[in-house]
C-alpha positions in Angstrom: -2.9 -4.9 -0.9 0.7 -5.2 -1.3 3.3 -2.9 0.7 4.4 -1.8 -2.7 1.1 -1.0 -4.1 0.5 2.0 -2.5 4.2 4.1 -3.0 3.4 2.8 -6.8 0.1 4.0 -6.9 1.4 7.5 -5.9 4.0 7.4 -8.2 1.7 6.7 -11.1 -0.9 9.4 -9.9 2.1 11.8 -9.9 3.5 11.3 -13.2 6.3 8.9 -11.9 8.9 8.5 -9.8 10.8 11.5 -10.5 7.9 13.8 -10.6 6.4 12.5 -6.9 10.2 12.5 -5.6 10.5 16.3 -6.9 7.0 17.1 -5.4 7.8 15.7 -2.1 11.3 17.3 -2.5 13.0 14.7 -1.8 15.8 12.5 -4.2 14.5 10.3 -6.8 16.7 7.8 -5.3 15.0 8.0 -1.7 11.7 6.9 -3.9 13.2 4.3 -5.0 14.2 3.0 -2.5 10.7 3.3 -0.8 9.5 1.2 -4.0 11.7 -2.0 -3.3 11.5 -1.4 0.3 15.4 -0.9 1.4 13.5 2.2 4.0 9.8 2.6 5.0 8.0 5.4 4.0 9.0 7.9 7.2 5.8 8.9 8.7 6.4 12.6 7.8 6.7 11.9 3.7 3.4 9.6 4.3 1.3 12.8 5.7 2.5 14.7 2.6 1.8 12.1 0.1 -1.8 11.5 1.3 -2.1 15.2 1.2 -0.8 15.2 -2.6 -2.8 12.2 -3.5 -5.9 13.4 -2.3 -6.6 11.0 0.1 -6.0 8.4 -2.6 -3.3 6.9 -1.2 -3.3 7.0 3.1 -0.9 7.0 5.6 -2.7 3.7 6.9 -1.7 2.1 3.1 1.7 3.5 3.4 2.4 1.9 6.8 0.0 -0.8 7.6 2.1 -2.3 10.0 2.7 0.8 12.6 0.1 3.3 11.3 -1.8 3.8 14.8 1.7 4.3 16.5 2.3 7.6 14.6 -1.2 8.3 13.8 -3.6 7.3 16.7 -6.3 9.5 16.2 -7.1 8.1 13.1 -8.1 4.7 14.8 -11.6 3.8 15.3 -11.1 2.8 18.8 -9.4 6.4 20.0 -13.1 7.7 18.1 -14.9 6.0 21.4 
């Protein structure tokens, strides 16, 4: 999966960019720029969009590159 696949999966589940950027309460122009990847999803924005999604779209999908440093719990190894 792509880095961008994810942010536009949420997107499309929400009704677009607009309507996830209003539900996160943030500007449609910070989404954007989560799309073509000028800023990372910030870790507190990825909590709230797996929380909106359902589960659909994780925290781990959002940031698969640092997930386990803002989320360690969720790693299989910490489960040991």
């Amino acid at each position: 999966m792509n880095h961008f696949a994810p942010i536009e999966k949420a997107c499309t589940k929400a009704g677009g960019l607009s309507a996830l950027a209003r539900a996160l309460g943030v500007a449609p122009s910070t989404v954007h720029q989560w799309l073509v990847r000028d800023r990372p999803v910030p870790p507190k924005r990825c909590s709230a969009i797996e929380r909106l999604m359902g589960g659909e779209v994780s925290r781990k999908d959002l940031r698969p590159d640092d997930w386990t440093d803002y989320w360690p719990e969720l790693s299989d190894r910490s489960m040991a």
